[in-house]
mmCIF file of the N, C-alpha and C atoms, coordinates in Angstrom:
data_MODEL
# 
_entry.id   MODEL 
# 
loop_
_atom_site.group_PDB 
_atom_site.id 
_atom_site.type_symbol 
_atom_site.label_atom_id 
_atom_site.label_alt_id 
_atom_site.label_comp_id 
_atom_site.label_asym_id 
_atom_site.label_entity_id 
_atom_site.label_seq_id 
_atom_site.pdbx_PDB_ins_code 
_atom_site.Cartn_x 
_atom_site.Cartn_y 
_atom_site.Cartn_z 
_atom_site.occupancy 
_atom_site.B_iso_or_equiv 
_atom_site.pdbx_formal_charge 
_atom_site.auth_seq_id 
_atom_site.auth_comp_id 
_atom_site.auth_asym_id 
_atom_site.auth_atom_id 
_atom_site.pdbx_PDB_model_num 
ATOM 1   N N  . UNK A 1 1  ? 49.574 -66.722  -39.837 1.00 0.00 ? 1  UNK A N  1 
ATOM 2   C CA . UNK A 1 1  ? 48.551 -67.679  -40.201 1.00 0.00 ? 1  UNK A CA 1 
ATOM 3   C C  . UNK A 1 1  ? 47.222 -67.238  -39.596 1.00 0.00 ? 1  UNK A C  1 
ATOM 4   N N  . UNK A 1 2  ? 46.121 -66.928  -40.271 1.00 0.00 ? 2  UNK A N  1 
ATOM 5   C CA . UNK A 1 2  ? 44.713 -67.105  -40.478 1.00 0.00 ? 2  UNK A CA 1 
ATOM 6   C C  . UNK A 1 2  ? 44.085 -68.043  -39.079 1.00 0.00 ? 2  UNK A C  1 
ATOM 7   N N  . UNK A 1 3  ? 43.363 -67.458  -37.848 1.00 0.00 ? 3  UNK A N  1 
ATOM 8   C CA . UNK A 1 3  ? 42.931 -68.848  -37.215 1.00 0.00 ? 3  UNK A CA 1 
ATOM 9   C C  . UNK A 1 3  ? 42.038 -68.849  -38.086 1.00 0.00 ? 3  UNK A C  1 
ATOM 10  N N  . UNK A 1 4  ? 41.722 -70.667  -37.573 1.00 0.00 ? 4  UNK A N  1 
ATOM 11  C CA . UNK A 1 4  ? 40.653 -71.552  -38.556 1.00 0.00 ? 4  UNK A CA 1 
ATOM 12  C C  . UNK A 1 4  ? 39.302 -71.016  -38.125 1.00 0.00 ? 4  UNK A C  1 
ATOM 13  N N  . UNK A 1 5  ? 38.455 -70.878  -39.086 1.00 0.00 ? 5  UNK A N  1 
ATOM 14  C CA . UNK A 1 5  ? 36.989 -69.851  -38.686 1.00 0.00 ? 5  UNK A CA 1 
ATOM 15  C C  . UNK A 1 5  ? 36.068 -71.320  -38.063 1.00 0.00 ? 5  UNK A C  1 
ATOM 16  N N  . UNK A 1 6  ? 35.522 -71.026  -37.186 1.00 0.00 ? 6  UNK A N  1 
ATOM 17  C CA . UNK A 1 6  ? 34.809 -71.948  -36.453 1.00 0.00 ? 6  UNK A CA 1 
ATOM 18  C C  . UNK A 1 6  ? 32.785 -71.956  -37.037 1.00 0.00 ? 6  UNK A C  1 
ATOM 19  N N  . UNK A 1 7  ? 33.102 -73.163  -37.975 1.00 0.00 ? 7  UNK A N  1 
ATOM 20  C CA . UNK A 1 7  ? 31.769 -72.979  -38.430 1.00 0.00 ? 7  UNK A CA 1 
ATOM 21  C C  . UNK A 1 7  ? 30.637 -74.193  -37.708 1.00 0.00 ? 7  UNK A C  1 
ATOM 22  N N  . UNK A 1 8  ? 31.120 -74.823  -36.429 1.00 0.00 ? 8  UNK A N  1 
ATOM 23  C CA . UNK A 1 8  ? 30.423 -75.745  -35.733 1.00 0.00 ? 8  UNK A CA 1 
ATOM 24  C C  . UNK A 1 8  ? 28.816 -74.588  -35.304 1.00 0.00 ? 8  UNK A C  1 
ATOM 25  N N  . UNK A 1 9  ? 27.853 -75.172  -35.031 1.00 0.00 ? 9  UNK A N  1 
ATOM 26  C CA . UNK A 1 9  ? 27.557 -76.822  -35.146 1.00 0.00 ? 9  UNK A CA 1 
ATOM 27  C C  . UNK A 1 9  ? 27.452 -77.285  -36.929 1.00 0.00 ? 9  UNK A C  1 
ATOM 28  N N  . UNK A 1 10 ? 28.095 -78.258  -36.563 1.00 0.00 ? 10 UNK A N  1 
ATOM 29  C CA . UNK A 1 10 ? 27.786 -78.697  -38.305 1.00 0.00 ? 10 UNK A CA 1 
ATOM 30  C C  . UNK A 1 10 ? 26.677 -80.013  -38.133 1.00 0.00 ? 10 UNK A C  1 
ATOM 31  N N  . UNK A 1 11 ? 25.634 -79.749  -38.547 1.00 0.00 ? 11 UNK A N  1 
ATOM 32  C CA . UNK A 1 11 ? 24.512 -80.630  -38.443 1.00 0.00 ? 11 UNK A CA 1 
ATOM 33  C C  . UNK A 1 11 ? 24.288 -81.240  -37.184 1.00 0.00 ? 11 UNK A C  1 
ATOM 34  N N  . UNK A 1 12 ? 24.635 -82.395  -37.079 1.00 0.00 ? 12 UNK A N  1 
ATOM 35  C CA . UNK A 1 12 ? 24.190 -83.159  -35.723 1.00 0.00 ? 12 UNK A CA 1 
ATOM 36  C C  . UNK A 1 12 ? 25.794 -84.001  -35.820 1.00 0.00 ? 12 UNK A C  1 
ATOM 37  N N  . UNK A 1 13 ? 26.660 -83.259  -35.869 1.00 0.00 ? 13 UNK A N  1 
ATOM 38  C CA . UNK A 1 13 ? 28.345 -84.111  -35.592 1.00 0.00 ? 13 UNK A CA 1 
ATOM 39  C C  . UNK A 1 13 ? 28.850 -83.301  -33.938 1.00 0.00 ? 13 UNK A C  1 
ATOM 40  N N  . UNK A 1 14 ? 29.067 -83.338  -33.333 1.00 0.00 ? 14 UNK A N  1 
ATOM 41  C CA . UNK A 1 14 ? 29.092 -83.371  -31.967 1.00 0.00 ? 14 UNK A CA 1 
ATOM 42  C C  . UNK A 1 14 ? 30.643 -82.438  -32.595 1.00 0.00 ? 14 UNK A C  1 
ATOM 43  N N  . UNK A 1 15 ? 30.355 -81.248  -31.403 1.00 0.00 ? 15 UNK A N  1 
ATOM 44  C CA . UNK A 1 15 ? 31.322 -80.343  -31.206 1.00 0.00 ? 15 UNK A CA 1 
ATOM 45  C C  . UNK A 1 15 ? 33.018 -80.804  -30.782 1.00 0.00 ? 15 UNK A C  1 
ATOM 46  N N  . UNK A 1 16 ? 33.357 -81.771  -29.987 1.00 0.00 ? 16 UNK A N  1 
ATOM 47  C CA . UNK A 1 16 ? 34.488 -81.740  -29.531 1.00 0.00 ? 16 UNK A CA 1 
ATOM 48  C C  . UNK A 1 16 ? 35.405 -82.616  -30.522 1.00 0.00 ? 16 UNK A C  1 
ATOM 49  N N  . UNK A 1 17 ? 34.728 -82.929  -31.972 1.00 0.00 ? 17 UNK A N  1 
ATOM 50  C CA . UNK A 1 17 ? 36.008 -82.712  -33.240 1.00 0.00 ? 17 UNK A CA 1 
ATOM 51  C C  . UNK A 1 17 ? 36.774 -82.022  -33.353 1.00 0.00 ? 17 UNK A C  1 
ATOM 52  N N  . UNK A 1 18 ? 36.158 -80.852  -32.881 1.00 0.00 ? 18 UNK A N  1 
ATOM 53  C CA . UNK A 1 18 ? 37.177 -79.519  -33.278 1.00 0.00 ? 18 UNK A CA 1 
ATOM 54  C C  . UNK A 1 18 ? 36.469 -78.887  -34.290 1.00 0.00 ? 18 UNK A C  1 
ATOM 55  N N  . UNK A 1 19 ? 36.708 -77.633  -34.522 1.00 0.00 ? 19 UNK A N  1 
ATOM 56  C CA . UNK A 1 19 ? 36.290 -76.732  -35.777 1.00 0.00 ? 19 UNK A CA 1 
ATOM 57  C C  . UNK A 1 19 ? 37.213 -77.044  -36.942 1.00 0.00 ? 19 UNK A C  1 
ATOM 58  N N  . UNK A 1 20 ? 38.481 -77.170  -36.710 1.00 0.00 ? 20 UNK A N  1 
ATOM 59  C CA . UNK A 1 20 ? 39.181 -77.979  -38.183 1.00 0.00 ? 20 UNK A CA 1 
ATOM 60  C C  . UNK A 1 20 ? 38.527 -78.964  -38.994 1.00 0.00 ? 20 UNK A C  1 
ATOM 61  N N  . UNK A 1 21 ? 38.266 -80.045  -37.823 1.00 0.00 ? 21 UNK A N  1 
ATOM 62  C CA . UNK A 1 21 ? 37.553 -81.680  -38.035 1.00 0.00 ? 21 UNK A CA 1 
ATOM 63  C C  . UNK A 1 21 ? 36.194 -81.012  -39.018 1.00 0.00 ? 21 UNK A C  1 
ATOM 64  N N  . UNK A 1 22 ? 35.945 -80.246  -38.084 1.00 0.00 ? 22 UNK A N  1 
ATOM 65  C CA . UNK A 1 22 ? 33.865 -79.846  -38.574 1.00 0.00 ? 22 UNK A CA 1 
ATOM 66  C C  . UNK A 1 22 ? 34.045 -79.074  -40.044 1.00 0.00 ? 22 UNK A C  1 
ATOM 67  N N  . UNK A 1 23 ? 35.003 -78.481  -39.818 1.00 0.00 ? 23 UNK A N  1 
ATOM 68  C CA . UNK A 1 23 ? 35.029 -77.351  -41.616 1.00 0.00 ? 23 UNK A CA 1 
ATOM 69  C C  . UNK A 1 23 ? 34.643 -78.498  -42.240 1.00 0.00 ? 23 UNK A C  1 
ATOM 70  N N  . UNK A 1 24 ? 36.206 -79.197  -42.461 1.00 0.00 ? 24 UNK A N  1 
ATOM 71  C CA . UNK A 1 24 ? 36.779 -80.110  -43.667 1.00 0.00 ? 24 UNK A CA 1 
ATOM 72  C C  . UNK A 1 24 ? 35.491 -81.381  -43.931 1.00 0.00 ? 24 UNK A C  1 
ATOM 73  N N  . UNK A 1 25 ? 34.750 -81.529  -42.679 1.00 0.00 ? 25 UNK A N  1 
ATOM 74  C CA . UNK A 1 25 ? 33.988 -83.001  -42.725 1.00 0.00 ? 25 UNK A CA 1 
ATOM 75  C C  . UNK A 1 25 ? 32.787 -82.153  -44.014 1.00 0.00 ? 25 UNK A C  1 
ATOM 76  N N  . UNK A 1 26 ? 32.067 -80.762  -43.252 1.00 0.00 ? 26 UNK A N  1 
ATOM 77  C CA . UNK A 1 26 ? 31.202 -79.981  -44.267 1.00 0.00 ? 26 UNK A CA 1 
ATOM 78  C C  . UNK A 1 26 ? 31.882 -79.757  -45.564 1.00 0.00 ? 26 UNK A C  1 
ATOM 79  N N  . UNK A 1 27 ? 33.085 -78.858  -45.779 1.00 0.00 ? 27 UNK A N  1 
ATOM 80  C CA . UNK A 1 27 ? 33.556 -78.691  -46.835 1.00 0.00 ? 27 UNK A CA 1 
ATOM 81  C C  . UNK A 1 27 ? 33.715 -80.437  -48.137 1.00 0.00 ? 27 UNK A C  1 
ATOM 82  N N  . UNK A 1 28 ? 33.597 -81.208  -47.606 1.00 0.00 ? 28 UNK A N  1 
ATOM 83  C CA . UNK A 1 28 ? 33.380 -82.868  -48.143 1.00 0.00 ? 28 UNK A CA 1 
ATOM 84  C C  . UNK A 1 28 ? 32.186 -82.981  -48.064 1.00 0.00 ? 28 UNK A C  1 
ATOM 85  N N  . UNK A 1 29 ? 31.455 -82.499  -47.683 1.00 0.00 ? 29 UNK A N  1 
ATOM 86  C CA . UNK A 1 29 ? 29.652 -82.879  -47.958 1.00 0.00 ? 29 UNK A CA 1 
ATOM 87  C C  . UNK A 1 29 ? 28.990 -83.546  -47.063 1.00 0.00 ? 29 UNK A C  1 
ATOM 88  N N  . UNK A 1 30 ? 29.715 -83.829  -45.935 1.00 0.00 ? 30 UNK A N  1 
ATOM 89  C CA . UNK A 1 30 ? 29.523 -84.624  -44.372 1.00 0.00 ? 30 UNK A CA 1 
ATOM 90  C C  . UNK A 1 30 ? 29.113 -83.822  -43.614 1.00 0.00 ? 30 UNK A C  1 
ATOM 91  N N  . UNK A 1 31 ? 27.828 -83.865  -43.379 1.00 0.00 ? 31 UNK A N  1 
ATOM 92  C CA . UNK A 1 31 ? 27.156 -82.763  -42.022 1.00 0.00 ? 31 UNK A CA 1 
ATOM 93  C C  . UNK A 1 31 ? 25.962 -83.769  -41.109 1.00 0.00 ? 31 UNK A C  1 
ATOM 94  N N  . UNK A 1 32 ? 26.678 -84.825  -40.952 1.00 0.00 ? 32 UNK A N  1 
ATOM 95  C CA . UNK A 1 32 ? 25.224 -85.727  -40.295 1.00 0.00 ? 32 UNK A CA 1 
ATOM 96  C C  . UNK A 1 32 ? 26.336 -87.189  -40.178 1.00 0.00 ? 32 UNK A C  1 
ATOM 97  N N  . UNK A 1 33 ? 25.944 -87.807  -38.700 1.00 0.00 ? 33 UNK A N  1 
ATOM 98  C CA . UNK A 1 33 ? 26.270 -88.795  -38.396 1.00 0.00 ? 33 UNK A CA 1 
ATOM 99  C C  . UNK A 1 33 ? 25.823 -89.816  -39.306 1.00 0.00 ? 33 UNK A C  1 
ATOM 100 N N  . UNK A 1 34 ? 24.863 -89.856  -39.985 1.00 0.00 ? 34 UNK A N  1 
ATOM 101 C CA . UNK A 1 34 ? 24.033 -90.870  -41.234 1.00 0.00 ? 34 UNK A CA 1 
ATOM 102 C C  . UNK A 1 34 ? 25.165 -91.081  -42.071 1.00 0.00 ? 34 UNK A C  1 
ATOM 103 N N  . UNK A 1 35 ? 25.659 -89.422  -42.358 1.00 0.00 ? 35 UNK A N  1 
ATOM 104 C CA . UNK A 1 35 ? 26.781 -89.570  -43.673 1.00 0.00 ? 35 UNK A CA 1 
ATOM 105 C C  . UNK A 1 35 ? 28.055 -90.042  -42.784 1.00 0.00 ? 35 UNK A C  1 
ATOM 106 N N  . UNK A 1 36 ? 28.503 -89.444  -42.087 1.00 0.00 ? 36 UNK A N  1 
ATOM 107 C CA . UNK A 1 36 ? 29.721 -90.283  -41.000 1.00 0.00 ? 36 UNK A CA 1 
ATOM 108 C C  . UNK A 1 36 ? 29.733 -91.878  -41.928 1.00 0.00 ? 36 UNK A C  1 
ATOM 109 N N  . UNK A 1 37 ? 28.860 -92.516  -40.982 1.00 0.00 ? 37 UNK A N  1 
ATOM 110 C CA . UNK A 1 37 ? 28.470 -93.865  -41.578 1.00 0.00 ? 37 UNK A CA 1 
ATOM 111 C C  . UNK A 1 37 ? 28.917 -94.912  -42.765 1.00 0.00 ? 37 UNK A C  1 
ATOM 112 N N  . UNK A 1 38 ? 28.780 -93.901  -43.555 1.00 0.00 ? 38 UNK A N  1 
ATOM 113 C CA . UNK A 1 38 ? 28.800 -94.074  -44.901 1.00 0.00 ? 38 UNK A CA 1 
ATOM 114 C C  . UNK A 1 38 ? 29.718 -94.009  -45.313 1.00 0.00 ? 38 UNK A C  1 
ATOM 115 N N  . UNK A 1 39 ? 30.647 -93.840  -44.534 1.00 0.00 ? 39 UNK A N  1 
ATOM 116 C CA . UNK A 1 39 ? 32.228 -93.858  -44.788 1.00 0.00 ? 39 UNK A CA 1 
ATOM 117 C C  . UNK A 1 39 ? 33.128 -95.213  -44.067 1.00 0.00 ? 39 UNK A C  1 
ATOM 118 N N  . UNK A 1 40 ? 34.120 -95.134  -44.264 1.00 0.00 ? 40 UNK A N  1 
ATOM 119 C CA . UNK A 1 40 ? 35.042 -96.059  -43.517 1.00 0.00 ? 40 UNK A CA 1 
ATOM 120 C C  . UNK A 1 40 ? 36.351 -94.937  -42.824 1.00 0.00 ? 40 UNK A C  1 
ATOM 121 N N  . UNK A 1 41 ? 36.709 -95.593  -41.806 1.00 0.00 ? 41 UNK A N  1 
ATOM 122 C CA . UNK A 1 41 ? 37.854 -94.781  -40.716 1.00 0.00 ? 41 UNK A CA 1 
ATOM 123 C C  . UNK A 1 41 ? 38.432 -94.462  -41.952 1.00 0.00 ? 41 UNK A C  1 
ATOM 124 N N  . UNK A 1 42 ? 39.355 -95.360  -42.594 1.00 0.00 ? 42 UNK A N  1 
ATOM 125 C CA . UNK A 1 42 ? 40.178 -94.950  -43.667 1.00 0.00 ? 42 UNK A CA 1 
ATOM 126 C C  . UNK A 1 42 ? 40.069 -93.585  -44.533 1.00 0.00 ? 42 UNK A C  1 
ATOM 127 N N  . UNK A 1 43 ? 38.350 -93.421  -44.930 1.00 0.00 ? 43 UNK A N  1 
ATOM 128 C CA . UNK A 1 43 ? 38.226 -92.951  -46.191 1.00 0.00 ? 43 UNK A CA 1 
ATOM 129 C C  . UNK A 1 43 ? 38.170 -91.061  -45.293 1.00 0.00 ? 43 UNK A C  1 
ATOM 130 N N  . UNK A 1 44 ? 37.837 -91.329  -44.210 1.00 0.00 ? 44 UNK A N  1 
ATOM 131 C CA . UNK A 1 44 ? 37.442 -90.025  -43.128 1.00 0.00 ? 44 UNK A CA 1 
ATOM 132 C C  . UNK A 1 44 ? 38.952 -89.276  -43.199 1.00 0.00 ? 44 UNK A C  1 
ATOM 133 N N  . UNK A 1 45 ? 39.671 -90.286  -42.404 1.00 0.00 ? 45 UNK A N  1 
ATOM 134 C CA . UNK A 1 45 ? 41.597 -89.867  -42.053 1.00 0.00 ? 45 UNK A CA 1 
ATOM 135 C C  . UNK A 1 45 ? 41.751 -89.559  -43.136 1.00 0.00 ? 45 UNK A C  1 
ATOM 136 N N  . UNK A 1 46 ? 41.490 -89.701  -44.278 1.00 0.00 ? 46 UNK A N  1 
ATOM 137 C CA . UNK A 1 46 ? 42.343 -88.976  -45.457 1.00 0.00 ? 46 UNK A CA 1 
ATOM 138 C C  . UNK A 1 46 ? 41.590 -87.562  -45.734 1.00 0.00 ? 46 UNK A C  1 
ATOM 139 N N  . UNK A 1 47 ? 41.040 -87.219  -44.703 1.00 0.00 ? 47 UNK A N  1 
ATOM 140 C CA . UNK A 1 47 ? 40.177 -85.760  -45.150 1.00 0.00 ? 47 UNK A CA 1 
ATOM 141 C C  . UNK A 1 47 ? 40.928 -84.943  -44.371 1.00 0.00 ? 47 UNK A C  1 
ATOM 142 N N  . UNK A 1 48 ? 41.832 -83.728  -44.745 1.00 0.00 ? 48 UNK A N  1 
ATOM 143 C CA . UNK A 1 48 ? 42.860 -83.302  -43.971 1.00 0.00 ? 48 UNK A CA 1 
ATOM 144 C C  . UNK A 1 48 ? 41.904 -82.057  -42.948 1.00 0.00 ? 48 UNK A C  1 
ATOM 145 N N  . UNK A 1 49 ? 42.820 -82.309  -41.810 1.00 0.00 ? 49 UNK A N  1 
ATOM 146 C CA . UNK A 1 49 ? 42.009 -81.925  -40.636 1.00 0.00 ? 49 UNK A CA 1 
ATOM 147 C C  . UNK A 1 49 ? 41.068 -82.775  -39.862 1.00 0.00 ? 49 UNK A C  1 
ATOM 148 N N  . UNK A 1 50 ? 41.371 -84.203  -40.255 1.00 0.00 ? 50 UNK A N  1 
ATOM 149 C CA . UNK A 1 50 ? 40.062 -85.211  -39.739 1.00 0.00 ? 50 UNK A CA 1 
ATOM 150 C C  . UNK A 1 50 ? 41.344 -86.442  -39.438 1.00 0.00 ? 50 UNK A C  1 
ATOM 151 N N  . UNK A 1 51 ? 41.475 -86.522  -37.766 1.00 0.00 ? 51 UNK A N  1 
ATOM 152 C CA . UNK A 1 51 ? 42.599 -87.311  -37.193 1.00 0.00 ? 51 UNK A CA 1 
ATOM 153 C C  . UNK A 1 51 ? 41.757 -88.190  -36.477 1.00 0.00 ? 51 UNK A C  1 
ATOM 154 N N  . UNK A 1 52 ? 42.732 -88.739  -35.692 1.00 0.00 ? 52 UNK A N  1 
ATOM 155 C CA . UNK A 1 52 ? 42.278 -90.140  -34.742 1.00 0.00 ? 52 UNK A CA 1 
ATOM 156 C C  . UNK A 1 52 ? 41.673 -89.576  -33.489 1.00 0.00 ? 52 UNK A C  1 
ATOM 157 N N  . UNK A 1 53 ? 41.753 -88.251  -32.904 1.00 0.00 ? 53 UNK A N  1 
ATOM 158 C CA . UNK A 1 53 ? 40.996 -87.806  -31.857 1.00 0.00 ? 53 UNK A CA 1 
ATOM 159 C C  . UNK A 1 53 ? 39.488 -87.502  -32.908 1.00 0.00 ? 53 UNK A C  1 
ATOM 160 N N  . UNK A 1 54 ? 39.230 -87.231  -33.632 1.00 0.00 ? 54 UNK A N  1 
ATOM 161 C CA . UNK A 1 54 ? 37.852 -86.876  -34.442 1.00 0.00 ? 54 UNK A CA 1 
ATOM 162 C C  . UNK A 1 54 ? 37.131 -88.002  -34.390 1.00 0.00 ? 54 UNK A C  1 
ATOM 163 N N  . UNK A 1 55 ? 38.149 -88.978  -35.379 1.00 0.00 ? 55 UNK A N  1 
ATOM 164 C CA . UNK A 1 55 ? 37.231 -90.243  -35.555 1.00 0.00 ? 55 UNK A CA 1 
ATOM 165 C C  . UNK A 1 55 ? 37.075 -91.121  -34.228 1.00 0.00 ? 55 UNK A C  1 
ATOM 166 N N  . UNK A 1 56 ? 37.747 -91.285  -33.299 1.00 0.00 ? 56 UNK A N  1 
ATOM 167 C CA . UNK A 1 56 ? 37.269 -91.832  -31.980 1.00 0.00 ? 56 UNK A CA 1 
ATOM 168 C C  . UNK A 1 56 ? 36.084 -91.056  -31.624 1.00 0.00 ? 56 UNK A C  1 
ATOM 169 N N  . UNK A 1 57 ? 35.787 -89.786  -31.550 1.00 0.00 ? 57 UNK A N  1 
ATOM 170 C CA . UNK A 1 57 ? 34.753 -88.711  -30.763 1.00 0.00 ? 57 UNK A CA 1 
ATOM 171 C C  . UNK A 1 57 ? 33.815 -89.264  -32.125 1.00 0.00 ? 57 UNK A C  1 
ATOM 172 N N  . UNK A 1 58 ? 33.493 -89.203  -33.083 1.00 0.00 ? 58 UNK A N  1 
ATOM 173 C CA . UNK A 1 58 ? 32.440 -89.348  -34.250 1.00 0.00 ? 58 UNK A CA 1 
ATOM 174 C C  . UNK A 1 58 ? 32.415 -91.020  -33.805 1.00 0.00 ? 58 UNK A C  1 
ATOM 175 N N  . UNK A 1 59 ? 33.201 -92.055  -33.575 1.00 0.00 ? 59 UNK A N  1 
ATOM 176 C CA . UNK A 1 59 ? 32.977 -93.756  -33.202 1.00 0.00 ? 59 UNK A CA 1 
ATOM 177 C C  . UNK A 1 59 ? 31.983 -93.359  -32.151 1.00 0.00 ? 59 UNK A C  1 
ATOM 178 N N  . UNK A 1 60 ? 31.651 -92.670  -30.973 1.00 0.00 ? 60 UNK A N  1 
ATOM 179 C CA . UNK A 1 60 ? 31.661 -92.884  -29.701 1.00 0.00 ? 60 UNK A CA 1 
ATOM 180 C C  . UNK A 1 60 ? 29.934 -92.145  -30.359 1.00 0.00 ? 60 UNK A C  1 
ATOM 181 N N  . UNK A 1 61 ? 29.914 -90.748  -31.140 1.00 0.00 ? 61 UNK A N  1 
ATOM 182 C CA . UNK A 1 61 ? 28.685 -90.599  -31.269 1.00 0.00 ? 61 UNK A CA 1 
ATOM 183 C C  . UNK A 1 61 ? 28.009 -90.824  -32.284 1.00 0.00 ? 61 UNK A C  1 
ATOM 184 N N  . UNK A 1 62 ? 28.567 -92.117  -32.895 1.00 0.00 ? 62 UNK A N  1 
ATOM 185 C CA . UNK A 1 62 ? 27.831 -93.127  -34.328 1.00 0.00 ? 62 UNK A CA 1 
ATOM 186 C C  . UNK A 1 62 ? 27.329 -94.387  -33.117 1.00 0.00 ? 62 UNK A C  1 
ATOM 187 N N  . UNK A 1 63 ? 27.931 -94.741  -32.338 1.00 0.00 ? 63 UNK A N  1 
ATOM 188 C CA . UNK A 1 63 ? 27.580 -95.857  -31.224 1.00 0.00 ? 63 UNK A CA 1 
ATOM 189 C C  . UNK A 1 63 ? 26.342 -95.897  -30.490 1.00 0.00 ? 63 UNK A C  1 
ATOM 190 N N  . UNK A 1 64 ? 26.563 -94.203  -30.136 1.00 0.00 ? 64 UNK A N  1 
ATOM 191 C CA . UNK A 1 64 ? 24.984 -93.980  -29.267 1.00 0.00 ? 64 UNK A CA 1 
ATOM 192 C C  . UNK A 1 64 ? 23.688 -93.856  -30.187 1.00 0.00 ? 64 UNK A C  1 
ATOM 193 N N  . UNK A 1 65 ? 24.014 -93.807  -31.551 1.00 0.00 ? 65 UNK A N  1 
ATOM 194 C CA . UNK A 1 65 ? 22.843 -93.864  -32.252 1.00 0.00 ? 65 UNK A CA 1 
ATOM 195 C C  . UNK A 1 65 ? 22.597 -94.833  -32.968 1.00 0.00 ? 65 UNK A C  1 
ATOM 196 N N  . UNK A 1 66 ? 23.510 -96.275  -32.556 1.00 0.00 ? 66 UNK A N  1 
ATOM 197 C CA . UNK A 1 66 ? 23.187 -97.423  -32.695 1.00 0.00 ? 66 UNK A CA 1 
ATOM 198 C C  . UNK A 1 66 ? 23.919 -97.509  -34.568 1.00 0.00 ? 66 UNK A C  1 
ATOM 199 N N  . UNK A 1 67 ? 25.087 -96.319  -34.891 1.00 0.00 ? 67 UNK A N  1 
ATOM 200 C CA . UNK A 1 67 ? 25.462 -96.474  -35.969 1.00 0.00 ? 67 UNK A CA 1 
ATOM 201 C C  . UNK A 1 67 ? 26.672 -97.475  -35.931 1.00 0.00 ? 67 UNK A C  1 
ATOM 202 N N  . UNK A 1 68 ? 27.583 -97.022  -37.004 1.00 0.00 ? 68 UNK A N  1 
ATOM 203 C CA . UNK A 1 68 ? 28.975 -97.359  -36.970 1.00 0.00 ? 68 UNK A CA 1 
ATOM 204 C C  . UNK A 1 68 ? 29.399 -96.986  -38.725 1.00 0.00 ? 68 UNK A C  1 
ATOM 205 N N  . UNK A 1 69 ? 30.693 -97.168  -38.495 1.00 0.00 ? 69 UNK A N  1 
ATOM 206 C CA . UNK A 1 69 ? 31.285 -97.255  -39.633 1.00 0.00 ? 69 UNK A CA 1 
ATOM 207 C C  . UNK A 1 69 ? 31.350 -97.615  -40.531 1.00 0.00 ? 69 UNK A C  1 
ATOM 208 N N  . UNK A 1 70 ? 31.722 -97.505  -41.905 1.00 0.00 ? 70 UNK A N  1 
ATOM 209 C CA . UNK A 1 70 ? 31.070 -98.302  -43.442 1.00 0.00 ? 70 UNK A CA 1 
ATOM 210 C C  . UNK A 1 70 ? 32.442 -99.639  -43.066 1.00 0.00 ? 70 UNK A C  1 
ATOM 211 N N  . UNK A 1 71 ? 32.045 -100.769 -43.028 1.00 0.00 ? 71 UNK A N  1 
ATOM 212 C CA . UNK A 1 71 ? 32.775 -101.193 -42.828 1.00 0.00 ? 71 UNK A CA 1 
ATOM 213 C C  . UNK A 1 71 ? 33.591 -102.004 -41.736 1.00 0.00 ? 71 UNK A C  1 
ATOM 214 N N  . UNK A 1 72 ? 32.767 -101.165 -40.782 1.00 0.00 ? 72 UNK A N  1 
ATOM 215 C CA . UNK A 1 72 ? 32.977 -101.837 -39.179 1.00 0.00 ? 72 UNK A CA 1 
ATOM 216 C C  . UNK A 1 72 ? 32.290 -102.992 -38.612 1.00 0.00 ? 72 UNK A C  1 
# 
């Protein structure tokens, strides 16, 4: 198996997603806490490579910028 190519930083999404988390969020058109947002936990977890350690670390830096979740 291929390691996963590490294409962080992806916009302004905070590194300790992981490079899996960061591909798949870019490869979906997500490169900015704005777009984070614009989603719901639900709609994120179904983006494979995007788990409950991601979306806690993306909650924690949607919080400090006074964001949150579509839905929260």
């Amino acid at each position: 198996m291929a390691p996963t190519p590490d294409v962080r930083p992806v916009g302004d999404l905070p590194d300790a997603i992981g490079k899996t988390a960061a591909r798949e969020l870019s490869l979906n058109g997500i490169s900015s806490l704005e777009q984070v947002a614009s989603h719901s936990k639900k709609e994120l977890l179904a983006i494979h490579g995007v788990g409950p350690k991601a979306i806690a670390i993306l909650g924690e830096a949607l919080a400090a910028k006074g964001l949150a979740y579509r839905g929260s």
